[in-house]
N, C-alpha and C positions, 0 to 999 in steps of 0.2 A: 797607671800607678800600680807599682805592686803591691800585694796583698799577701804577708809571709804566713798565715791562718790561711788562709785558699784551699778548698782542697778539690778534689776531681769528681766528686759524687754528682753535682750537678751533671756532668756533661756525660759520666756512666748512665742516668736516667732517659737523657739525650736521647743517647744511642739505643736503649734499650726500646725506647717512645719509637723509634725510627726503623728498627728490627722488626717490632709489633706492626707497625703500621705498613709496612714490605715498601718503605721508600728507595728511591732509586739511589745507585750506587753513590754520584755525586752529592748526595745530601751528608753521609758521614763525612766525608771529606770538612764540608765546613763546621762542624764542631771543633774540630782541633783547631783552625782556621781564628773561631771566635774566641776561643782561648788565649790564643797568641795577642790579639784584639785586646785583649782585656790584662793583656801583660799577667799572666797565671805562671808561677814560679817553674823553672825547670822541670823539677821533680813531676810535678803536676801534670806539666805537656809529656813526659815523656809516658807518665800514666795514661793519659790520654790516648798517646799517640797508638801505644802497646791497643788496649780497650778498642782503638775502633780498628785494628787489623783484625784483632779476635770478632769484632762485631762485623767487617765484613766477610768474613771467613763464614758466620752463622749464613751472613744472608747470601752468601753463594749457594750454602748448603742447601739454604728453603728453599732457593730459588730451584735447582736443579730436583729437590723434591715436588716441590710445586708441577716443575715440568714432565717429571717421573709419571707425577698423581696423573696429570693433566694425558698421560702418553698413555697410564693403565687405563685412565677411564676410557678413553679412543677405543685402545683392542678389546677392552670390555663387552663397549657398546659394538663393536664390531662381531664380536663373539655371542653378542646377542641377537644383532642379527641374523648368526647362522643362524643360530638355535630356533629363530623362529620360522627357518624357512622361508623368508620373503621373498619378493620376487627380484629374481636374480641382479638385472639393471639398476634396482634400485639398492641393494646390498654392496655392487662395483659402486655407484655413484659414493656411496658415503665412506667409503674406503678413499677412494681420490679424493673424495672432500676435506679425509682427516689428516689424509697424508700432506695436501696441503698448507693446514692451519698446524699441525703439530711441528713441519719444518719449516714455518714461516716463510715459504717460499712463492712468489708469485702465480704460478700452475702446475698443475698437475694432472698427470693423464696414465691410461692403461691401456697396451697396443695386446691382438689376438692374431695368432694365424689363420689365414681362411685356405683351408685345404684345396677349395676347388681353385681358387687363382692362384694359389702358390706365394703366398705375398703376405703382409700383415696388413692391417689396419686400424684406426683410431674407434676405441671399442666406448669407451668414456676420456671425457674432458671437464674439468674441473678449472676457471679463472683465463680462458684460451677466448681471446676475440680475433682472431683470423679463422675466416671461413677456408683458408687456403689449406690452416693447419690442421682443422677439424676432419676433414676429407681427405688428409691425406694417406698414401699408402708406399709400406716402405717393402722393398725387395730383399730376400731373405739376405744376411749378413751386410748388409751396409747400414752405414750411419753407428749412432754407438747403440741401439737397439739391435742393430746385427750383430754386436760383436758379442753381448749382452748372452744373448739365446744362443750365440755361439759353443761360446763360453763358459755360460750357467754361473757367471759370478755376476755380481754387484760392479758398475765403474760408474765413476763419476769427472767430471772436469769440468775446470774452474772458467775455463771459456771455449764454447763449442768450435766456437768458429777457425781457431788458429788450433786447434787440437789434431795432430796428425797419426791419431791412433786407431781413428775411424776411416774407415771408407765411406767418404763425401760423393755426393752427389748432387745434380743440378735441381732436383726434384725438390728433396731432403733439406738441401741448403734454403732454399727458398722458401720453404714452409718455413722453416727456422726460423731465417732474414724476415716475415711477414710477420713473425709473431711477436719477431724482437728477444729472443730467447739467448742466454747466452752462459749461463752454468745450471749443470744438467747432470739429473743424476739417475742411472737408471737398475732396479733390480730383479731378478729372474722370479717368476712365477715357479715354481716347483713341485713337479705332484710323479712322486716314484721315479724321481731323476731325471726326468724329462722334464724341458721348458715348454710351456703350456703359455705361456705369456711375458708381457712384461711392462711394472708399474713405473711412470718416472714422476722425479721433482723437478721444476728448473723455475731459475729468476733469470729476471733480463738486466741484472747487475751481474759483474765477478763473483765469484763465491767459493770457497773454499766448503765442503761437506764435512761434519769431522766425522768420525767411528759411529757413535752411538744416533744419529742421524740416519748414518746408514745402514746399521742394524733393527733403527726403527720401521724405517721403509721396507725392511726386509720381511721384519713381523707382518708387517699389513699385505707387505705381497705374500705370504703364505693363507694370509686368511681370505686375500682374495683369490689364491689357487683352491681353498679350503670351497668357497661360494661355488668356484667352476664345477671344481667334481661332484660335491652333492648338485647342482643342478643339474651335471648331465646324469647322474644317478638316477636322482628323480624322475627326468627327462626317459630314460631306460626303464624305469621302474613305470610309469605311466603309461610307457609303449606296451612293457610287458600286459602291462593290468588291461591295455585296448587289445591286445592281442588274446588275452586268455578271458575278455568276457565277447571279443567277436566267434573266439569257440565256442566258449557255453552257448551265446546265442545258436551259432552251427550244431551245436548239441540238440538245443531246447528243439531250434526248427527242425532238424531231421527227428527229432523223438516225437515231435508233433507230426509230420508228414508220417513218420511210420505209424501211430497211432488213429492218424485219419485214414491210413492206407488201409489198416485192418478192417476200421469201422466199415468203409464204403465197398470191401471186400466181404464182407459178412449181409452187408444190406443188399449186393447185387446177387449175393449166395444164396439168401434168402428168395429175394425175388424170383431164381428160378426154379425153386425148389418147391414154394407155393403156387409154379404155375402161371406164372407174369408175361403178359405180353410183352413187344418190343416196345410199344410207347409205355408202360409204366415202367422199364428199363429208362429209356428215353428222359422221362421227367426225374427219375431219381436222379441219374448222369447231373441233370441239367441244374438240380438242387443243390449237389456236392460241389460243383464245378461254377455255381454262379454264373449261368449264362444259360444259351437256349440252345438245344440241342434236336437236330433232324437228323434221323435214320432213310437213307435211299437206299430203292433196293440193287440189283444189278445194270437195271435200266434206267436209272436217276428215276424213277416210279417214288412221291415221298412214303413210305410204312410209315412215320412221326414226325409231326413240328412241319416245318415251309419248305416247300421244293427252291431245289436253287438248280440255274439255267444248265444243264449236264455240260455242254460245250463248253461254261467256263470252268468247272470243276476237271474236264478230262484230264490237265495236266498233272494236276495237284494230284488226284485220284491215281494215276500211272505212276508218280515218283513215290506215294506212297507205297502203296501195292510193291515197285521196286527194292523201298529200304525196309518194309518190315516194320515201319513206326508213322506216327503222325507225321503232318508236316504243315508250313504255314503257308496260309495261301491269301494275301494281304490283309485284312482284318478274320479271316475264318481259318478256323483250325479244321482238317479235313486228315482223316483216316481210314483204309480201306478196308470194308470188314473180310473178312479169308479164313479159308477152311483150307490149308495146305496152298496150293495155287486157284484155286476156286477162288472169282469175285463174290462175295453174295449180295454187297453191297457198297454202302458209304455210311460213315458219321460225319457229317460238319457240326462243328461247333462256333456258336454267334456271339458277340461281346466279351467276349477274353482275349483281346487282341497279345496281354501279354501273360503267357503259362508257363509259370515255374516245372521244372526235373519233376516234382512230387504230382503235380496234375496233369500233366501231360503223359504221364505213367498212367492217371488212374483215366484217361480220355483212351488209353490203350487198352488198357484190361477195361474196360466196357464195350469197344470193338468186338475183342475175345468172348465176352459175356453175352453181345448181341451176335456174333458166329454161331454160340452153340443154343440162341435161343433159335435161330432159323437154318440152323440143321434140323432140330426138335420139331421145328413146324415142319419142314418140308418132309423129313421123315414120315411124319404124322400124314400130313397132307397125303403123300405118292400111296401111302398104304389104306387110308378112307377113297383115295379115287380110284386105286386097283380093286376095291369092292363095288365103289359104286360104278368105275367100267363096266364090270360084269353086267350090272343091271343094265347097263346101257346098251350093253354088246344083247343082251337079251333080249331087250325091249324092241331091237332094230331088228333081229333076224325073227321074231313070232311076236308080232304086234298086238294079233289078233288070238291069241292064244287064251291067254289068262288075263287079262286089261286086270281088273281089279286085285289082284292077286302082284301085279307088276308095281299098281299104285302102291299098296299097302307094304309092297317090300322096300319101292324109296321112300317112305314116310319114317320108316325104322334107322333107314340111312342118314335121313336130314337132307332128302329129295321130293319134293312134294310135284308129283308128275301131273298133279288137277291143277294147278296154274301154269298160266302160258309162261313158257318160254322160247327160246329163239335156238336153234340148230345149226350150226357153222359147221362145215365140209370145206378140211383144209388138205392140200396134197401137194408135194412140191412141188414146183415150177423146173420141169426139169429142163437143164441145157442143154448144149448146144451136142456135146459131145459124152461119154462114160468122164466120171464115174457117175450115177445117178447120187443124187443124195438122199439117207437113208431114212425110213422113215421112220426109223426110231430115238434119230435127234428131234423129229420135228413133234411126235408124243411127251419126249423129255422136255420141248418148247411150250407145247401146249398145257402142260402141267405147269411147267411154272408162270406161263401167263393165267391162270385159273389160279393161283397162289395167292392163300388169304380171303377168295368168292366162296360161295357156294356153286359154283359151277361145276361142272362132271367131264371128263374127255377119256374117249376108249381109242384101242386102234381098230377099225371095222374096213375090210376091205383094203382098197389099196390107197385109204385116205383115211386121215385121223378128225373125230368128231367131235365136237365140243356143244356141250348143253348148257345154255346158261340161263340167268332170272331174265326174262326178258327185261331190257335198257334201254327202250330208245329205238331208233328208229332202225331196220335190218341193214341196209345200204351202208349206213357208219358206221357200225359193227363189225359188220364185213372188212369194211376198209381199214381197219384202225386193226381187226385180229391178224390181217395180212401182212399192215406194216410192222406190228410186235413181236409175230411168229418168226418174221423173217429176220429181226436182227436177234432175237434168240436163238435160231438156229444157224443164222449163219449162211442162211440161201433163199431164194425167192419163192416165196409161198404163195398160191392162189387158193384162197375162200370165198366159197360159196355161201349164200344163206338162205333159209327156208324160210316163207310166212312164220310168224307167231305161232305158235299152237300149243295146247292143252289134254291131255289125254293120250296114254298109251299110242293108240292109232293115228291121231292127227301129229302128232310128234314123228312117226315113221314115214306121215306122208311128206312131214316138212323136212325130213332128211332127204328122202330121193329128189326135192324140190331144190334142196339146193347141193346135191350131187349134177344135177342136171345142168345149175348152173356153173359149176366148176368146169364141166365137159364145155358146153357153153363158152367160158370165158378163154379155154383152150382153143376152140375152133376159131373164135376174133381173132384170135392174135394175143389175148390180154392176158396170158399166167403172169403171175407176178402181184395180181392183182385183187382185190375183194368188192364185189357187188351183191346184189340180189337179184332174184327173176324181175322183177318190178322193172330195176335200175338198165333191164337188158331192150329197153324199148317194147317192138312187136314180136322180136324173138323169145322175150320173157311172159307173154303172154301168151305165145304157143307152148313154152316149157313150165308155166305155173300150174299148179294141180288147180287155181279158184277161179283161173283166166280173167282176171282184174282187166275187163274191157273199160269200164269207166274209167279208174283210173288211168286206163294208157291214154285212151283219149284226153282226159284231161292234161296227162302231163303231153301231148302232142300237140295237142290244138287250145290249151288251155287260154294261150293272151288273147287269142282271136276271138275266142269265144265269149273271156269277156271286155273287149272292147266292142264288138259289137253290140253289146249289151246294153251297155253305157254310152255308147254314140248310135245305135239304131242303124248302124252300116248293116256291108254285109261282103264283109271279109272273107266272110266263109262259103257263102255263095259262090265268089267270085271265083277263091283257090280253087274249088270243084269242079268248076266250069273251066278253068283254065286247064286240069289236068284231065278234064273227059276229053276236054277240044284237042291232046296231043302239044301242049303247050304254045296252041295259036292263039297269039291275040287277034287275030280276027275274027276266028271262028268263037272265040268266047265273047267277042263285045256282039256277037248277032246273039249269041246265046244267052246274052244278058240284055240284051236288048238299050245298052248303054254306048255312048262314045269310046272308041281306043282309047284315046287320052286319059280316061274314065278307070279302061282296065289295068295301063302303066301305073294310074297313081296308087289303086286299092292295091295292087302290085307290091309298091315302092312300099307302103306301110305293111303289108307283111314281111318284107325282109324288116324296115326298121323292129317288127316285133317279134319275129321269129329266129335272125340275123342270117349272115349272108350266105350261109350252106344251106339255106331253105329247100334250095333248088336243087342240090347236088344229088347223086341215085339213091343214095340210102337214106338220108333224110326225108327227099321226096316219096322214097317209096314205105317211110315209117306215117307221113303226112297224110297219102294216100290209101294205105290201110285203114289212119284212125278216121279220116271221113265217110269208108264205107260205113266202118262199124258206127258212126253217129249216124249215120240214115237208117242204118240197122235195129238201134235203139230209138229212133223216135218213130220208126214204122210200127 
């Protein structure tokens, strides 16, 4: 029924109620609709009609503001995220998150090139359930992301798959096909004209992209080329900052090695300057250096700290000496010490299996430091025994001259000639043929075997003499100055040694004593060699100035004598009688008034005690000697 009063205001509030409230398109539509419904006069509908074109016209406008608002807020918050610098992945991810929800499109994703394969790949993905598509990787220009980075422009199309603008491939296709994807839209990353990437959209309906879509897309891909370059910035800037504090540190460390170079330079400066032996050298090294440090001298002999086996060190020892510097010799650091080509010695160093450029310098200059502390000695030393030679050389040629006058001048020396000591008479062992060797290597030998003692050595005659504190027994003395002489000089040395002795006098007799036996050890056979008269059997007993009868016999007959002792035999009976009878046993079992069998076995246990050159001529006849001299002594 019409109503000629009707007017249009209701259905203007309508529309307005439905602008406010952002109802969807179709809802204006039925106001006019209800109007006509309600029979509302021409005039009226056409009022109407006019009002809700103008009212959808507003709510295009809102809406596309809406979506504006909705697009700034996106680059906003994307632009927030530069600003705060997050971390990179998670700045890509929400970029493809926005670009998905702002163009309402099914997925969204962002491809990178990876320089070293040459190829792109899927960098983020945003609404993608194919694991085919997540993984996959596309080869430079193909597909529409190749044409894309080609390109450097924005393309899109409305359906991938019949689209012949791309180069297709089996690969590319197939990811597609798995994802279900089927308009797609893709735009260049850009950073100083160069593509650096590229973001896409795609649903898996038709779709047409229009303008402002894909200028949207394009913003977000700048702000994700915007995310790249500051992170490789930072990336760069990071590097810079580890590379300019692994200097400083290269700084701090060499300013501290050269600072600790000084210190341990000044403390070893010191040390010789006050007079420091090689082990207080030694222990400072071993303080600065955190480990435990032995000084050897040219003979592996230890000066400081623990001898280590020479034979395993010769190598180490030669390559250093070679290069002029330490070297490593499997957990020990070993350095040769050298005065031009001169060994003087060795350092090893213990527990520092690993030593830095800066201590392995200062394990060299303490080398250096211990060279010129035993130049210092040896200097020192050659120049106190070229005094105290004299006394010696004096004391040999007029023993009997001035005795108290001889003591009191080595007591001024730091020889004290009122306790015993021992006399060694060393001469070469000359060979076979010229040159002789000379015997002023074998003085330069025996000074530095005396090196560090109180011991004295002159050259007297046509043999070099050495006086030392007495040590021990004469016989290893001997032996041990012969085998030292001789690898310090270089050639086989025979020493002799004299009884102990004490005083002026008895010191000249114990030199011609063991001159005697140098000559002595010549006529065996044995140069090369060191004994004493003692060690010479009965010949040493003819060449001793004290003729030590008791001891030859004991060291002759000594087992027999006491096993007889302790079993009540009579061994020594027996030997006597065996060698008065001319070595019959006959005549010694009538001489012993015992059985043959008797004589074989007393026999047989002196070889077991004596062993089996009992019998032979010179044994026999050292055997034979000491049983006179025991009838002698118990007559």
């Amino acid at each position: 029924m019409n109503h000629p009063h009707e007017s249009a205001a209701p259905a203007l509030r309508r529309l307005l109620d439905l602008l406010a409230s952002g109802a969807a398109t179709e809802d204006f539509a039925d106001v006019l609709a209800d109007a006509r419904r309600r029979g509302a006069p021409a005039a009226v509908l056409a009022e109407i009609d006019d009002a809700t074109w103008q009212a959808l016209r507003v709510h295009r406008t809102l809406r596309q503001h809406r979506r504006r608002e909705a697009e700034l807020t996106a680059l906003f918050d994307t632009a927030g995220d530069l600003a705060a610098s997050r971390e990179l992945d998670t700045v890509l991810q929400a970029i493809v998150r926005r670009a998905r929800m702002l163009l309402g499109t099914d997925t969204a994703y962002l491809t990178l090139p990876d320089e070293a394969a040459g190829d792109t790949y899927m960098r983020v993905t945003d609404g993608s359930v194919s694991v085919l598509f997540q993984t996959l990787r596309l080869s430079l220009g193909h597909g529409l992301g190749g044409l894309v980075a080609q390109t450097a422009r924005p393309y899109a199309t409305p359906d991938y798959r019949t689209d012949e603008r791309f180069h297709h491939t089996g690969t590319i296709d197939a990811g597609v096909l798995d994802e279900g994807l089927v308009a797609i839209i893709g735009v260049p990353l850009l950073l100083g004209g160069e593509v650096i990437g590229v973001l896409f959209a795609a649903d898996r309906s038709p779709r047409a992209f229009s303008p402002d879509e894909v200028a949207l897309l394009c913003t977000l891909a700048a702000h994700a080329a915007i995310a790249l370059d500051t992170a490789k910035s930072l990336a760069d800037t990071r590097a810079a900052l580890a590379e300019l504090n692994s200097a400083n540190e290269l700084v701090r460390a060499h300013s501290a090695a050269v600072q600790r170079a000084e210190q341990a330079h000044d403390r070893l400066t010191d040390l010789v300057l006050r007079g420091a032996e090689v082990p207080d050298v030694a222990a400072a090294v071993a303080a600065l250096l955190g480990g435990e440090i032995a000084v050897l001298d040219a003979e592996g002999e230890p000066l400081a700290g623990r001898s280590a086996p020479a034979g395993e060190l010769a190598e180490a020892v030669a390559a250093s000496r070679a290069e002029g510097r330490s070297v490593r010799h499997g957990e020990l650091w070993v350095c040769a010490v050298l005065a031009g080509h001169d060994a003087l010695g060795t350092l090893v160093l213990r527990g520092r299996p690993g030593l830095d450029d800066a201590d392995r310098r200062l394990f060299e200059r303490a080398s250096v430091v211990t060279a010129l502390l035993l130049l210092l000695r040896r200097s020192v030393a050659e120049t106190e025994n070229r005094v105290r030679g004299e006394l010696l050389t004096d004391l040999l040629t007029a023993p009997d001259r001035d005795p108290a006058g001889l003591t009191a001048r080595g007591r001024r020396l730091g020889v004290d000639l009122a306790r015993p000591h021992l006399v060694l008479v060393a001469e070469p062992a000359e060979p076979a043929g010229p040159p002789v060797p000379d015997r002023g290597r074998l003085a330069g030998a025996a000074r530095r075997y005396l090196f560090g003692s109180r011991g004295v050595s002159a050259e007297h005659g046509e043999a070099v003499v050495l006086l030392v504190p007495e040590a021990g027994d004469p016989e290893e003395a001997a032996r041990q100055a012969a085998e030292r002489l001789a690898r310090l000089a270089g050639f086989p040395v025979t020493v002799g040694a004299g009884r102990p002795a004490a005083g002026p006098p008895a010191l000249a007799a114990s030199y011609a004593e063991g001159l005697r036996c140098v000559r002595a050890l010549r006529v065996l056979g044995r140069a090369g060699e060191g004994a004493s008269a003692r060690a010479l059997g009965f010949l040493g007993v003819l060449l001793g100035d004290g003729h030590d009868v008791d001891g030859f016999v004991g060291s002759a007959l000594g087992p027999l004598l006491a096993y007889d002792a302790r079993r009540g035999t009579e061994l020594v009976r027996t030997l006597r009688a065996y060698f008065d009878c001319g070595g019959s046993l006959t005549r010694a079992k009538d001489e012993l008034h015992v059985h043959v069998n008797t004589v074989v076995q007393r026999l047989d246990r002196v070889e077991a005690l004596l062993g089996p050159d009992w019998n032979h001529p010179e044994r026999s006849l050292e055997l034979q000697l000491a049983l006179r001299l025991q009838l002698l002594a118990e007559g």
